[in-house]
Backbone as CSV, one residue per row, in Angstrom:
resi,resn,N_x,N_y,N_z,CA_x,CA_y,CA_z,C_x,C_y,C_z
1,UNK,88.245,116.497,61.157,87.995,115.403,60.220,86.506,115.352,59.874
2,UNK,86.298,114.986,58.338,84.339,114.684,58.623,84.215,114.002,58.785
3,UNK,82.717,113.998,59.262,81.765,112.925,59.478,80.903,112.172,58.194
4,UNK,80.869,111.148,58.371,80.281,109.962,57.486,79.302,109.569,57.978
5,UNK,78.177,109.022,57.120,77.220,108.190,57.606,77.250,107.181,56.661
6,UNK,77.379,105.735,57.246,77.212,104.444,56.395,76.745,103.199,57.397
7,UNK,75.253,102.681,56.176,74.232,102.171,57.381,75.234,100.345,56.788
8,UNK,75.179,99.958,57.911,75.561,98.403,57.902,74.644,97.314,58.689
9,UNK,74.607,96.075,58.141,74.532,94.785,58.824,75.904,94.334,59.867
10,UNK,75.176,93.846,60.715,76.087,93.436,61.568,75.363,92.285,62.667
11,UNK,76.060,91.121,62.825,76.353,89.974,63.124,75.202,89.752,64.659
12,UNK,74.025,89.269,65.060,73.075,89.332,66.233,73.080,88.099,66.746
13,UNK,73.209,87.977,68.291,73.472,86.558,68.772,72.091,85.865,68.344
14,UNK,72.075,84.449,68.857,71.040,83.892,69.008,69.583,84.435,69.679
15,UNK,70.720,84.691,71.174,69.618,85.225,71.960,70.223,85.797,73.134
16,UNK,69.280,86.843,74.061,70.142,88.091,74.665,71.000,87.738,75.606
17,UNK,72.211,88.105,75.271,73.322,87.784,75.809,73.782,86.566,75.891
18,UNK,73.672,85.777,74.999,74.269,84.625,74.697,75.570,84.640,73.888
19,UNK,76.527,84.007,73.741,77.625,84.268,72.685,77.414,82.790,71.938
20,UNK,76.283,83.130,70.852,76.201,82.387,70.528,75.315,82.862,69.250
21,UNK,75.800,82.529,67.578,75.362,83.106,66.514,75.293,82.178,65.265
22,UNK,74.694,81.301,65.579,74.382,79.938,64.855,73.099,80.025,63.707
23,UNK,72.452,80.929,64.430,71.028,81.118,63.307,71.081,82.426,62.347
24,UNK,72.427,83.085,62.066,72.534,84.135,61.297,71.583,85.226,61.262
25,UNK,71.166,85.814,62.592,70.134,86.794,62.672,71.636,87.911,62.314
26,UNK,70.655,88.827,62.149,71.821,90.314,61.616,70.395,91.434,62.300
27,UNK,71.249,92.559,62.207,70.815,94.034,62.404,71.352,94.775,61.913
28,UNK,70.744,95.901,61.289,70.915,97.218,60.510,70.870,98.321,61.299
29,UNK,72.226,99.161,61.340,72.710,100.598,61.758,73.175,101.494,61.016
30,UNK,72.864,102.158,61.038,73.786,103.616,60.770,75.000,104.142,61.452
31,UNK,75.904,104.141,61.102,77.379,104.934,61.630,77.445,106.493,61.495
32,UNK,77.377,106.903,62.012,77.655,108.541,62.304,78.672,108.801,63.290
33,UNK,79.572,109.128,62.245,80.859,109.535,63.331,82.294,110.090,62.172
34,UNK,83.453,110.166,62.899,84.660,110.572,62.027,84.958,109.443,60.483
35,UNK,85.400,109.725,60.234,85.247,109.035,58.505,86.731,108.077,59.039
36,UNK,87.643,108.212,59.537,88.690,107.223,60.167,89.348,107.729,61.637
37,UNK,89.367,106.494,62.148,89.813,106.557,63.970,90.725,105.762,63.758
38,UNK,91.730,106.625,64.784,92.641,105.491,64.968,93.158,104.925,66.453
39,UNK,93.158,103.728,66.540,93.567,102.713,67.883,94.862,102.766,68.422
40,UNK,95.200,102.884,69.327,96.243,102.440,70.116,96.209,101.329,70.773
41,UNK,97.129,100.747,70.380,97.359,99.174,70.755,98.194,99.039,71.502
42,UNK,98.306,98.167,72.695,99.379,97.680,72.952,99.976,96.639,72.762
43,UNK,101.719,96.838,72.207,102.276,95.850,70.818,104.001,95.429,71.708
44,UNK,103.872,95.328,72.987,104.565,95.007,74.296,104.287,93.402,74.117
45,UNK,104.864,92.466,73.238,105.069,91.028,73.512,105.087,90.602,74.980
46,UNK,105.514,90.913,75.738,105.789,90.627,77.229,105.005,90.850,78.039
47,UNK,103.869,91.590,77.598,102.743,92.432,78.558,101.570,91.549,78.910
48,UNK,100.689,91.106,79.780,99.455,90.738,79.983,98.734,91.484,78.887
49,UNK,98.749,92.625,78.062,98.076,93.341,77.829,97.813,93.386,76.047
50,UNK,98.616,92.811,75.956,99.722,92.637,74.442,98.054,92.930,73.355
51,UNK,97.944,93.442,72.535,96.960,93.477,71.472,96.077,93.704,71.926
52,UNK,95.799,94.915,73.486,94.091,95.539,73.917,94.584,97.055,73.290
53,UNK,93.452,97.331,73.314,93.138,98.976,73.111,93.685,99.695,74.195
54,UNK,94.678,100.509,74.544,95.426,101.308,75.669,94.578,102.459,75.891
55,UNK,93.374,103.186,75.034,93.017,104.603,75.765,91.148,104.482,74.437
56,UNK,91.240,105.832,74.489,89.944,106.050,73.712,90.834,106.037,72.046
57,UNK,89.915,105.849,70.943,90.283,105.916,69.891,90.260,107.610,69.142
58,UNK,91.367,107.871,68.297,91.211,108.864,68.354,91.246,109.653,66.920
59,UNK,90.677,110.629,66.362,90.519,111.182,65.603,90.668,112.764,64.928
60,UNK,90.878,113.191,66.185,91.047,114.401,66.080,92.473,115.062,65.822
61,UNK,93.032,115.924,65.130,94.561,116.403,64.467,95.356,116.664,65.843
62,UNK,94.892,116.748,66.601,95.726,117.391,68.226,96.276,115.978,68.518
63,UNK,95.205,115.256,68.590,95.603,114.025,69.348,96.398,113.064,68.591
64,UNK,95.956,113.565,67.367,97.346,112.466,66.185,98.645,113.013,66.508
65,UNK,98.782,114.139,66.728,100.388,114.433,66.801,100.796,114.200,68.037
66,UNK,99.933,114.042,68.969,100.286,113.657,70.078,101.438,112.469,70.019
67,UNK,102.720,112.313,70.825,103.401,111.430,70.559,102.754,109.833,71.278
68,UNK,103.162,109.023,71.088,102.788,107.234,71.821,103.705,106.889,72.333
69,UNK,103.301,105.835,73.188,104.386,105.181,74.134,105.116,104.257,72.909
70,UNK,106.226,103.530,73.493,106.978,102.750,72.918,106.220,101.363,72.368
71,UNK,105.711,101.277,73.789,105.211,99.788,73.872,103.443,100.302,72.796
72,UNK,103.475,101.441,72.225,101.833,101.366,71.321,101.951,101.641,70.149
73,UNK,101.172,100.810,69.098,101.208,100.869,67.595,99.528,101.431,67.659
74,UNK,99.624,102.027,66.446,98.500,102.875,66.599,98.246,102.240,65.046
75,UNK,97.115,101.983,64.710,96.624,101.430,63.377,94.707,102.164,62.923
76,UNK,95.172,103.022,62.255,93.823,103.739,61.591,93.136,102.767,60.483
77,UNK,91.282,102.828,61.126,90.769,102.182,60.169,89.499,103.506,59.657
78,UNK,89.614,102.771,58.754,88.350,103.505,57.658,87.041,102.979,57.829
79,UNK,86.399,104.353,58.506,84.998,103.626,58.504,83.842,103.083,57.980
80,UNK,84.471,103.744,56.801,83.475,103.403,55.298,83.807,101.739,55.093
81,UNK,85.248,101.232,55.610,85.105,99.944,55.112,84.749,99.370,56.287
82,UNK,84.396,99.760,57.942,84.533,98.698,58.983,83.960,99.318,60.117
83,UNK,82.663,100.042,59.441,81.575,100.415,60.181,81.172,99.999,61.422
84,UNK,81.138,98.582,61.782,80.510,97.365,62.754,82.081,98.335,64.000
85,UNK,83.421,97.942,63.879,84.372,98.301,64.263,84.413,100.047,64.841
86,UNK,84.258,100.709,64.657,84.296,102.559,64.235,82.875,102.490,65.246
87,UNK,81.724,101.947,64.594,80.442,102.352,66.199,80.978,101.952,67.002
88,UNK,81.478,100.740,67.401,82.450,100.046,68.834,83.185,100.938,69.358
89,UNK,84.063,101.468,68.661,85.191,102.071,69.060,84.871,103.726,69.168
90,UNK,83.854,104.436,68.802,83.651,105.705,68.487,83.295,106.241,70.054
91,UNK,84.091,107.003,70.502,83.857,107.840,71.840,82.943,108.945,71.520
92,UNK,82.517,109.069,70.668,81.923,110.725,70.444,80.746,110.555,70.291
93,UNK,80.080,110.826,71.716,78.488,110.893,71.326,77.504,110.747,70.712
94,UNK,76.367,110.133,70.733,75.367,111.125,70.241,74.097,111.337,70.188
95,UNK,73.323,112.294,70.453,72.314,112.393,71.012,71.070,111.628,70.624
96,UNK,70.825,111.170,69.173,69.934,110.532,68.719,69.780,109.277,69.242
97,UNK,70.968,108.577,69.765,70.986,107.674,70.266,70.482,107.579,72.466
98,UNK,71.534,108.735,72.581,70.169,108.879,73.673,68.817,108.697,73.852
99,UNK,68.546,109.363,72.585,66.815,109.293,72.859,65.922,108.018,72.503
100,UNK,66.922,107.082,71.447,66.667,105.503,70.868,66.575,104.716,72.462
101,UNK,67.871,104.888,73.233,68.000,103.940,74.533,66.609,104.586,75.499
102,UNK,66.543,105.559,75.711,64.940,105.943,76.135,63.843,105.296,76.304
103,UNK,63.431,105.176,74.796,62.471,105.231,74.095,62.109,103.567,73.443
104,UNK,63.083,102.882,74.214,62.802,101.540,73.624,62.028,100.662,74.152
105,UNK,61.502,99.640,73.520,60.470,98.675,74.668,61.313,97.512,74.724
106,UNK,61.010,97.725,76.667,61.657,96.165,77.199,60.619,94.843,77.405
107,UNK,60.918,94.144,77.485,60.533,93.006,77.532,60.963,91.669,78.819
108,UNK,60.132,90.990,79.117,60.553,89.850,80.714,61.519,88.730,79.900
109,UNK,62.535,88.588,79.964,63.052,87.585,79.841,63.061,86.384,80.597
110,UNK,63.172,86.930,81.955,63.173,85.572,82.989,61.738,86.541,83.967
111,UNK,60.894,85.924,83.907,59.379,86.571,85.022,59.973,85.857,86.194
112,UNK,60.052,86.682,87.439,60.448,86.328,89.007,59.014,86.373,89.361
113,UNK,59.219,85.598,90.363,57.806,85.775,91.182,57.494,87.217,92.235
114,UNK,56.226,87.349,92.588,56.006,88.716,92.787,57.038,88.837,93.883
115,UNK,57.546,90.118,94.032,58.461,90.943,94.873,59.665,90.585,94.772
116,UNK,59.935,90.086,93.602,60.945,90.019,93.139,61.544,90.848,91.801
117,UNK,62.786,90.964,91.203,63.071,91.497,89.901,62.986,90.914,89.044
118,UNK,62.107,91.403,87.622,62.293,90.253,86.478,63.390,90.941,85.911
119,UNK,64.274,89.616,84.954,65.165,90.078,84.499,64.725,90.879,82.988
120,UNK,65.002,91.832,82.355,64.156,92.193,80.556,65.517,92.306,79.493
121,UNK,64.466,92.018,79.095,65.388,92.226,77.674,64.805,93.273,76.311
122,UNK,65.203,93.436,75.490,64.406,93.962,74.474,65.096,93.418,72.609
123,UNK,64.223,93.660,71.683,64.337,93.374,70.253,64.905,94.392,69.796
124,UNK,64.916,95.862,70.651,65.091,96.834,69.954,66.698,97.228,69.910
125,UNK,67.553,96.632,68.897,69.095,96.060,69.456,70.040,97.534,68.563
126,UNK,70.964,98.164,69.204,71.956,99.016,68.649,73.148,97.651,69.042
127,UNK,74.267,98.195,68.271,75.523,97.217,68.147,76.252,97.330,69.004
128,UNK,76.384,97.995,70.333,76.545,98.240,71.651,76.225,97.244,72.505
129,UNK,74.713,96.871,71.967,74.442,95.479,73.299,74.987,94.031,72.891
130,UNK,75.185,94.245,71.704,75.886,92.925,70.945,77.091,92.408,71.418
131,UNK,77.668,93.886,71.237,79.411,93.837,71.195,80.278,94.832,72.594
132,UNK,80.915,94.057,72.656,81.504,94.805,73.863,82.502,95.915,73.603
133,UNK,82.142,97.192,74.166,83.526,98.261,73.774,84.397,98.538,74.719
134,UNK,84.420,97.699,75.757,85.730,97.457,76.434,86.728,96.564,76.612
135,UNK,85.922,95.949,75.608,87.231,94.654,74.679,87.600,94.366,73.687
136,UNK,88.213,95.107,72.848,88.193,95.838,71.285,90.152,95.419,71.592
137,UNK,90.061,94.015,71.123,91.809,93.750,70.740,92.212,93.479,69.479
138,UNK,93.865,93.595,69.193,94.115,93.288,67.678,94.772,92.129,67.391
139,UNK,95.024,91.576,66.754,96.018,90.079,66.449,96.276,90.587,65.057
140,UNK,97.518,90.899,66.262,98.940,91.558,64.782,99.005,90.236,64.105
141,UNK,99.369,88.989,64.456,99.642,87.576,63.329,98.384,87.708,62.296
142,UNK,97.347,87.682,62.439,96.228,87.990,61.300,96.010,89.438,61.029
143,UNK,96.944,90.516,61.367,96.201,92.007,60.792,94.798,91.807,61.287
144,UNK,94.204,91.934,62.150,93.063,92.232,62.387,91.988,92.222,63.912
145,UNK,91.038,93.283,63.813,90.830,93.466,64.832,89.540,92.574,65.371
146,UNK,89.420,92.324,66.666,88.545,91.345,67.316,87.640,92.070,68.440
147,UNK,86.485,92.255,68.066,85.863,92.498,69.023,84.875,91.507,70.103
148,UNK,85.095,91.829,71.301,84.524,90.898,72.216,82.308,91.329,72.092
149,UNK,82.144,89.949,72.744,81.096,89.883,72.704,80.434,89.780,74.128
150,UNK,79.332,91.210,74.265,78.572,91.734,75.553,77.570,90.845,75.562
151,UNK,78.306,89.217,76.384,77.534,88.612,76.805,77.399,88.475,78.353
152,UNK,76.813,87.913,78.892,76.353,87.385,80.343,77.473,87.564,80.944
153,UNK,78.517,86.996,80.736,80.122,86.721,81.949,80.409,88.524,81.241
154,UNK,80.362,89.136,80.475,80.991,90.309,79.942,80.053,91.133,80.661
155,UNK,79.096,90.928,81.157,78.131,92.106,81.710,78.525,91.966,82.868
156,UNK,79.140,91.025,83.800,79.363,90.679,85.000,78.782,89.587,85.724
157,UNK,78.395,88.666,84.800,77.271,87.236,85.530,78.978,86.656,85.650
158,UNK,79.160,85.502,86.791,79.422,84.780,87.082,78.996,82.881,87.108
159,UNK,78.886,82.942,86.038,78.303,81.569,85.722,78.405,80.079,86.501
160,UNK,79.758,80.292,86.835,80.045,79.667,88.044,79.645,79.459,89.559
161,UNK,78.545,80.670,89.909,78.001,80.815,91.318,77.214,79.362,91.473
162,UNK,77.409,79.252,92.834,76.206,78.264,93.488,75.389,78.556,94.386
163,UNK,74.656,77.834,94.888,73.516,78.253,95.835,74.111,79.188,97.267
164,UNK,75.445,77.893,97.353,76.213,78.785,98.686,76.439,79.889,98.760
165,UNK,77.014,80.282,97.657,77.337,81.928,97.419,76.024,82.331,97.378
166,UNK,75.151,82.030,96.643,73.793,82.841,96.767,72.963,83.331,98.262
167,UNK,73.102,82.461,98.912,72.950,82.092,100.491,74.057,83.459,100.835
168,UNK,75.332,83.342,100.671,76.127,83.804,101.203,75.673,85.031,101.265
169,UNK,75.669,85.833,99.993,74.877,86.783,99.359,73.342,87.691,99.722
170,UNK,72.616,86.434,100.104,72.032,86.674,100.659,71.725,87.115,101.969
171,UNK,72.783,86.856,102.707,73.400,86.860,103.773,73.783,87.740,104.710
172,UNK,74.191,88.440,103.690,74.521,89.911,103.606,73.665,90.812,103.619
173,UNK,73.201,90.764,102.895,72.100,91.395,102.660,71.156,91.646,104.023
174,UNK,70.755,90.596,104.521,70.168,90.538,105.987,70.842,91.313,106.891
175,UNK,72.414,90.826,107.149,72.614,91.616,108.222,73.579,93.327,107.887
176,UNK,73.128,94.042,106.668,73.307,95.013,105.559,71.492,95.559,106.674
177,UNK,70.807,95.710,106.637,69.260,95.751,106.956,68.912,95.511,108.280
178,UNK,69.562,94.888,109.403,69.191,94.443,110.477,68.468,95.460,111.154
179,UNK,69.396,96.937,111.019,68.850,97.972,111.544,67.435,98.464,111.090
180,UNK,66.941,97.918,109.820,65.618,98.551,109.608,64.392,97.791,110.416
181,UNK,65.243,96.717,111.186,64.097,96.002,111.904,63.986,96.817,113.514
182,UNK,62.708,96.869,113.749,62.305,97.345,114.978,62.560,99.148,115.155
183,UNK,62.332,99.500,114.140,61.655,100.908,113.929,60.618,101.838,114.235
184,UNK,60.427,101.628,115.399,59.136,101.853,116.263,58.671,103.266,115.867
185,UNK,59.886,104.554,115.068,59.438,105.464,115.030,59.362,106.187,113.471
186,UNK,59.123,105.102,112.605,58.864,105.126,111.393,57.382,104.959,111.041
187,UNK,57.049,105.046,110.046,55.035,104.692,110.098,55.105,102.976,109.742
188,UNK,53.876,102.502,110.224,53.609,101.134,109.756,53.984,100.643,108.520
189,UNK,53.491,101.477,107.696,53.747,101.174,106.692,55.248,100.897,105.939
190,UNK,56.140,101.451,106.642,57.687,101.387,106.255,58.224,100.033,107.166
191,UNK,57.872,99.917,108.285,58.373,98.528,108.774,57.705,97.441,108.036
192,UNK,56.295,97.219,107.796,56.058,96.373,107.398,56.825,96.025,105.968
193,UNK,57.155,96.972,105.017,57.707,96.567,103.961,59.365,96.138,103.943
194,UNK,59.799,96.959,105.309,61.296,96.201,105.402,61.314,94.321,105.735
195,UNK,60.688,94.339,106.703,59.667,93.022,107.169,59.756,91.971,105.799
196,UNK,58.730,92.607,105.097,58.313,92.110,103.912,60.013,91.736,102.860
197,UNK,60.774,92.964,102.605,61.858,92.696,102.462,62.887,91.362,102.385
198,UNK,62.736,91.639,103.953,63.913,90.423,104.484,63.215,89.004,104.330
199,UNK,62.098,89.045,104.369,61.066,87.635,104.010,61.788,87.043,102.963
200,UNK,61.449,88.093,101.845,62.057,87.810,100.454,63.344,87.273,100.333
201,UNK,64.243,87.868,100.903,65.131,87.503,100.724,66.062,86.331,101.381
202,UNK,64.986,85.905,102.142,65.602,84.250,103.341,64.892,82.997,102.636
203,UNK,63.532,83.741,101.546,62.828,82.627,100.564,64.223,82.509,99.284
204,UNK,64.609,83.222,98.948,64.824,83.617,97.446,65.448,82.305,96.963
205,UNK,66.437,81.597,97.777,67.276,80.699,97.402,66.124,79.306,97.013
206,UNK,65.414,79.327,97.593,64.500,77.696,97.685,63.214,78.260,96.805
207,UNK,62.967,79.706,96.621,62.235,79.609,95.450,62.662,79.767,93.983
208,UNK,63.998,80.301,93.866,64.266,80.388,92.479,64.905,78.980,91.965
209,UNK,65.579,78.591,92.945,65.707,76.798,92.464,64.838,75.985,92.130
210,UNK,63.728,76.407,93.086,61.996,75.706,92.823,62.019,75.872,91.221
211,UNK,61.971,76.810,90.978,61.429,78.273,89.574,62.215,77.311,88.471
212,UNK,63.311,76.835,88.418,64.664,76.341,87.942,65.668,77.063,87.298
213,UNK,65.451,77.880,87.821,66.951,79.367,87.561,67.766,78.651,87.910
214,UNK,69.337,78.978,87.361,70.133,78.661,88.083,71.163,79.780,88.844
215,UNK,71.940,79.261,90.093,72.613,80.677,90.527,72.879,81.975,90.206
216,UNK,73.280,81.696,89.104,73.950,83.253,88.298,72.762,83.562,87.933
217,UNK,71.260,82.871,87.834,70.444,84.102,87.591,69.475,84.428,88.681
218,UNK,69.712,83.645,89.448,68.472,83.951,90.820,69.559,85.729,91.473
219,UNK,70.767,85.627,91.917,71.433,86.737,91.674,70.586,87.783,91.604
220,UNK,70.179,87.806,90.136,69.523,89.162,89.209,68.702,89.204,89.640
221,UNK,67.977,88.294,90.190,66.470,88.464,90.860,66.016,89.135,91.956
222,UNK,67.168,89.461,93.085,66.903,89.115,94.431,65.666,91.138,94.506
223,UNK,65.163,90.697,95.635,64.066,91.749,96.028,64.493,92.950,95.773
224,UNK,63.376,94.160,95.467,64.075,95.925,95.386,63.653,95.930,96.910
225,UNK,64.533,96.762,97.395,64.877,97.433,98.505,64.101,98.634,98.582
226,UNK,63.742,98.305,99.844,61.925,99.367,100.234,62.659,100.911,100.333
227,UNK,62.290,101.691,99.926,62.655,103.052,99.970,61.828,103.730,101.428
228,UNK,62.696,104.615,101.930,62.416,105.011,103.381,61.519,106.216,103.361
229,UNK,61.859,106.736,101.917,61.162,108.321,101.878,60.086,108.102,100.086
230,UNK,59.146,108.753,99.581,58.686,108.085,98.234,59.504,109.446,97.326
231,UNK,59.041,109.044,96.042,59.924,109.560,94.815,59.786,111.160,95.028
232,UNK,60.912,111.988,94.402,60.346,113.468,94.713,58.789,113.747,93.982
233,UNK,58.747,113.145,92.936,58.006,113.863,92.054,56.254,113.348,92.724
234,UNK,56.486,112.451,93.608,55.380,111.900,94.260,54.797,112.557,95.900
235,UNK,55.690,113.074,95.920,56.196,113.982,97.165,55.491,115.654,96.984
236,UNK,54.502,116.142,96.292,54.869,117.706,96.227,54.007,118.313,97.072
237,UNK,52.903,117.504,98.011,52.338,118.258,99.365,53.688,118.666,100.288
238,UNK,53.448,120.429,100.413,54.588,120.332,101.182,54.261,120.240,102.621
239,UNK,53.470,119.378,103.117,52.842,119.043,104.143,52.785,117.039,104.292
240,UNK,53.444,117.297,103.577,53.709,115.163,103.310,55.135,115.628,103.786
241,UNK,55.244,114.566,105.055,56.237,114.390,105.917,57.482,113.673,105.787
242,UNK,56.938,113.046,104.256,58.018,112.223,104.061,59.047,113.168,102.687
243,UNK,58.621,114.368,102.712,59.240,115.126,101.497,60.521,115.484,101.926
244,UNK,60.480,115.805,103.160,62.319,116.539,103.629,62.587,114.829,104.385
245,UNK,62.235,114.008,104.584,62.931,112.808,105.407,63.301,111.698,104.995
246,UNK,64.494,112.209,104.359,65.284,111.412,103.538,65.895,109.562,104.373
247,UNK,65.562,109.769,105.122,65.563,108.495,106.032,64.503,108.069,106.859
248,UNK,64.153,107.061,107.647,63.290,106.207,108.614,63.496,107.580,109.729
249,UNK,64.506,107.409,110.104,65.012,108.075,111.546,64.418,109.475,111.042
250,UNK,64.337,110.073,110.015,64.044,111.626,109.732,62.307,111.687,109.583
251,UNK,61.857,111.167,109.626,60.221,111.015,109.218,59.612,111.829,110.146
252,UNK,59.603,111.250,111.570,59.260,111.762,112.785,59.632,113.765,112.461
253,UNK,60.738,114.140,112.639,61.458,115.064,112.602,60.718,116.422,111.414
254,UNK,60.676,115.436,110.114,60.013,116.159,109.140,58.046,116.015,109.514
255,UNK,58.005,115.805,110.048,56.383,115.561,110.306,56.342,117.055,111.187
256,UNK,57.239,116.810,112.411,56.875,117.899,113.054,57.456,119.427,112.514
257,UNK,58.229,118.979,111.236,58.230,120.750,110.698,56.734,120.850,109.875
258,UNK,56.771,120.125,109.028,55.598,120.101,108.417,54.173,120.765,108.872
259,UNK,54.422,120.077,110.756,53.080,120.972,111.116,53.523,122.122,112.010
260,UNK,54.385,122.264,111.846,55.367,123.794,112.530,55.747,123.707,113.780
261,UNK,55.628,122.323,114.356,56.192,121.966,115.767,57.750,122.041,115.938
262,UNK,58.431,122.412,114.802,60.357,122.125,115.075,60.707,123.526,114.185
């Protein structure tokens, strides 16, 4: 089938990850992809499932003749008329867009306090972060298709959390780590930052409430987790002990190959 290119407006929340589009912001894309895809639906009245998308959308002559289940109506749209729809739904790559998600600048949405995660966001918006492509349903009573919106509960926030769960959460986390405490044969420098760690994370609850986050976003916040060994690319003395000791417990071990003692 060919490929089309047709640049569109399409519909931008208020603000990131909100489902919420009251101030008519829009964004401009380009579509590059098959000129019509077609959906498989599931059209099973009886189903939990009744009017979702059953697989990838498809375009290609193999996969049209492919036969469908009973319970799936398959409905081809044209992308020239429903561009916004066709980027959502388009499985087929593509590299330019790799290099856009790269190459973009983020931005602090919520600033955590130090040793903590800020949450970011960015301006630089493809119709991907808008719209969700794993919730692409149809409503046969109106002919038409509905796409969900990649907000906060769609990314996986739980809006509903409270402090308890956060605690709880936190909780975990502590005794997830217990073992990095009292490491006598790691360097100073690695206990103190597990140390430092668990600090963080027995404050987190009474400072992000301080902060006035609420649950579902203190969550996003909680401390990065101290790395035992540093990055490879930071690593290339092959006489730095921490290059083969992929753990606390391995440090010792790689030190003494390093100086040819093992």
């Amino acid at each position: 089938m060919r490929k089309i290119e047709k640049t569109f407006q399409y519909p931008v929340w208020d603000e990131w990850r909100t489902n919420s589009f009251t101030q008519g912001r829009t964004g401009t894309f380009t579509y590059k992809g098959p000129e019509f895809l077609t959906f498989e639906i599931n059209s099973d009245k009886s189903s939990e499932d009744y009017g979702t998308e059953t697989g990838w959308c498809m375009w290609e002559k193999r996969d049209l003749e492919r036969p469908s289940g009973a319970d799936v109506t398959r409905i081809t749209v044209d992308c020239k008329e429903n561009p916004l729809l066709c980027e959502i739904g388009n499985d087929d790559g593509r590299e330019d867009m790799v290099e856009f998600r790269r190459g973009r600048e983020w931005k602090i949405l919520w600033d955590a306090p130090d040793g903590f995660m800020d949450v970011e966001y960015t301006d630089e918006l493809e119709p991907r972060d808008v719209y969700d492509d794993q919730n692409i349903t149809y409503d046969f009573e109106k002919g038409e298709f509905v796409i969900g919106i990649h907000d906060w509960t769609a990314t996986g926030s739980d809006l509903s959390l409270t402090w308890a769960q956060v605690r709880d959460t936190r909780d975990a986390a502590l005794h997830e780590t217990d073992a990095k405490v009292g490491m006598t044969d790691a360097p100073e420098s690695i206990q103190t930052a597990w140390k430092e760690y668990r600090q963080r994370l027995r404050d987190l609850p009474a400072i992000m409430e301080a902060k006035g986050y609420e649950p579902w976003q203190a969550v996003q916040m909680f401390p990065v987790m101290p790395k035992d060994m540093r990055e490879p690319d930071e690593a290339s003395d092959p006489n730095d002990p921490y290059r083969d000791g992929a753990f606390a417990v391995d440090v010792n071990v790689a030190a003494q190959k390093a100086a040819g003692k093992k």
